[in-house]
C-alpha positions in Angstrom: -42.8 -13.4 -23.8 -42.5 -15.0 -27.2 -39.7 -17.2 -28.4 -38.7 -14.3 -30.6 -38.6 -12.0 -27.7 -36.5 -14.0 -25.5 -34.3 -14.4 -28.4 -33.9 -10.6 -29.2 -33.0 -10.8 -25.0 -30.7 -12.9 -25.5 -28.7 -11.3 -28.5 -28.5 -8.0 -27.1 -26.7 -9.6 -23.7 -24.4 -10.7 -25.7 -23.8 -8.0 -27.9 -23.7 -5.3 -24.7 -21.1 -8.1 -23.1 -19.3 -7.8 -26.4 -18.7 -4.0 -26.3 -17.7 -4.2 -22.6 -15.3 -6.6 -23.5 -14.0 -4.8 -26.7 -13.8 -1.5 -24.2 -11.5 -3.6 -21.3 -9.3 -5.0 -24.9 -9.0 -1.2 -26.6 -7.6 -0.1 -23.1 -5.0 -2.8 -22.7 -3.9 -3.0 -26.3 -3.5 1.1 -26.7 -6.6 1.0 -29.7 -7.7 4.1 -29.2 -9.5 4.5 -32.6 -10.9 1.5 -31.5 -12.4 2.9 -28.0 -13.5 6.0 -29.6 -16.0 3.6 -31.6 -17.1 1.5 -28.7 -19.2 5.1 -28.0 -22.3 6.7 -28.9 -21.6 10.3 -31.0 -22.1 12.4 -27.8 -20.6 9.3 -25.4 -18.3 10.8 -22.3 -16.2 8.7 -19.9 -15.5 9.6 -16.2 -12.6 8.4 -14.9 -12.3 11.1 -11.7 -12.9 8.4 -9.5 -9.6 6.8 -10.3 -7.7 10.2 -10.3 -8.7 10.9 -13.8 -10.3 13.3 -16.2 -14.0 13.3 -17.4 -15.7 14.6 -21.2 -16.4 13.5 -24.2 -14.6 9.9 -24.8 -13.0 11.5 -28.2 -11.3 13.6 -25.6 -10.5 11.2 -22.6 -9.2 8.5 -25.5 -6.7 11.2 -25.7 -5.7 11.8 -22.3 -5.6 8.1 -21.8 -3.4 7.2 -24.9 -0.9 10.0 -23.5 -1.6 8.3 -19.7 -1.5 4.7 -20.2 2.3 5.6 -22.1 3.4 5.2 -18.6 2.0 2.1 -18.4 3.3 -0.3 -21.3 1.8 -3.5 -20.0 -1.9 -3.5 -18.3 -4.4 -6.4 -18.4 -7.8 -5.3 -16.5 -10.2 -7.7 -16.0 -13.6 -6.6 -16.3 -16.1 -9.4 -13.9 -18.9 -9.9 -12.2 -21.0 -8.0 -14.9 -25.0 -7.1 -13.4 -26.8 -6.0 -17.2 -29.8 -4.7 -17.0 -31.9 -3.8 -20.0 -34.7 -1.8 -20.2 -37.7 -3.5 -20.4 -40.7 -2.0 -22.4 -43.7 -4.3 -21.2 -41.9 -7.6 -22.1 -40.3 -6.0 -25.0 -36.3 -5.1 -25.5 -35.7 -1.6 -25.2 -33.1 0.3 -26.3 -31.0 1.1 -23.3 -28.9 -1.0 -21.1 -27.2 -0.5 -17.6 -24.0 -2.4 -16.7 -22.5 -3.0 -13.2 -18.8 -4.2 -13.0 -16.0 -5.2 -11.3 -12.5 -4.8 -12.3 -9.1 -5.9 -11.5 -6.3 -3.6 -12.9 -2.9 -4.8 -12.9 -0.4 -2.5 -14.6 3.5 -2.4 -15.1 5.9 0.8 -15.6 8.6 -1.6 -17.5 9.1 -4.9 -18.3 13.0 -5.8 -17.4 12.7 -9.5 -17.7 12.3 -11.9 -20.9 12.8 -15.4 -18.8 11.1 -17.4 -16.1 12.7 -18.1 -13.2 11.6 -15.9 -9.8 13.7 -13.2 -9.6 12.6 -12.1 -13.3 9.1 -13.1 -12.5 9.4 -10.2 -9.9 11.0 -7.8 -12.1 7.9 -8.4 -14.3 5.5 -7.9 -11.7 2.7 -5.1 -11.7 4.2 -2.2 -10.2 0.5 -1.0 -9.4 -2.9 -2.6 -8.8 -6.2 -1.0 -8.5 -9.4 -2.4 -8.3 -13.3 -1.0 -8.3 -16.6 -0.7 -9.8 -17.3 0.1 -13.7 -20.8 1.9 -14.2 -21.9 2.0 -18.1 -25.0 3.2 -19.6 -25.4 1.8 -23.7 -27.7 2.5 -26.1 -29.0 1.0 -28.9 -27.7 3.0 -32.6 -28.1 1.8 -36.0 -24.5 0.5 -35.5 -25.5 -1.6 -32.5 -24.6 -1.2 -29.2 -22.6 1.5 -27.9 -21.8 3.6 -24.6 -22.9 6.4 -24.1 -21.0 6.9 -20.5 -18.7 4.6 -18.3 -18.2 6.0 -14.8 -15.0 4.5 -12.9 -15.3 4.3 -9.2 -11.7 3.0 -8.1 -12.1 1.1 -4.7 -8.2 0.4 -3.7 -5.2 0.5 -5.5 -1.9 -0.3 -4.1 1.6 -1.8 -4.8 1.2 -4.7 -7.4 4.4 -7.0 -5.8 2.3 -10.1 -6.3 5.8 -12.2 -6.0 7.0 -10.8 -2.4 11.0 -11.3 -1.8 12.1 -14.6 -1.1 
């Protein structure tokens, strides 16, 4: 491989870890016009294995912007990231596969604006699910962008991370 080659690598690792990044921030922050453009034109998201809905991602950024409503505060973590890009005898390809972990922490209400314990628990994730994101990119003229995103919830549970005293 050439300098220029391992270069071109390079930049489109970091531009696929950008859009999964900017996918985990549209969720969280409710930018749903934002999500829809993290996809390719005919770009579909599955979130069935999480209790979801699957199609087009125009249609799922709808069902989620009516779903995540009941969820005012969520901050996933999207880690442990496996890329793999296709390789077309030593040369950059234009498609990408992406194995990740997530960590979902979510809250119903936020009762509490201080910072002692009890309000620390009132603040608390009311639900926590974790599992395993599956995305396949592609390469457009507008740079990287997913054409589908899998969810394959592992557990989910209460989220009292602050047990009573």
């Amino acid at each position: 491989m050439t300098q220029r080659v391992d270069l071109a690598t390079v930049m489109d690792r970091l531009s696929v870890d950008a859009v999964i990044t900017g996918y985990a921030m549209a969720v969280d922050d409710g930018e749903w016009a934002d999500y829809r453009a993290l996809f390719t034109a005919d770009g579909r998201a599955d979130y069935r294995g999480a209790g979801g809905v699957e199609g087009p991602a125009r249609e799922v950024a709808e069902w989620l912007a009516e779903t995540m409503r009941l969820f005012p505060v969520r901050q996933h973590l999207i880690v442990n990231r496996r890329l793999d890009l296709q390789d077309l005898g030593g040369y950059p390809g234009d498609r990408a596969e992406v194995r990740a972990d997530y960590l979902n922490p979510m809250r119903l209400e936020s009762t509490a604006t201080g910072g002692n314990a009890s309000e620390a628990r009132a603040t608390a994730p009311n639900f926590v699910s974790g599992g395993r994101y599956a995305f396949t990119l592609s390469r457009t003229d507008s740079g990287w962008r997913i054409r589908t995103v899998t969810v394959h919830e592992k557990w989910r549970g209460a989220g009292d991370l602050f047990p009573p005293d």
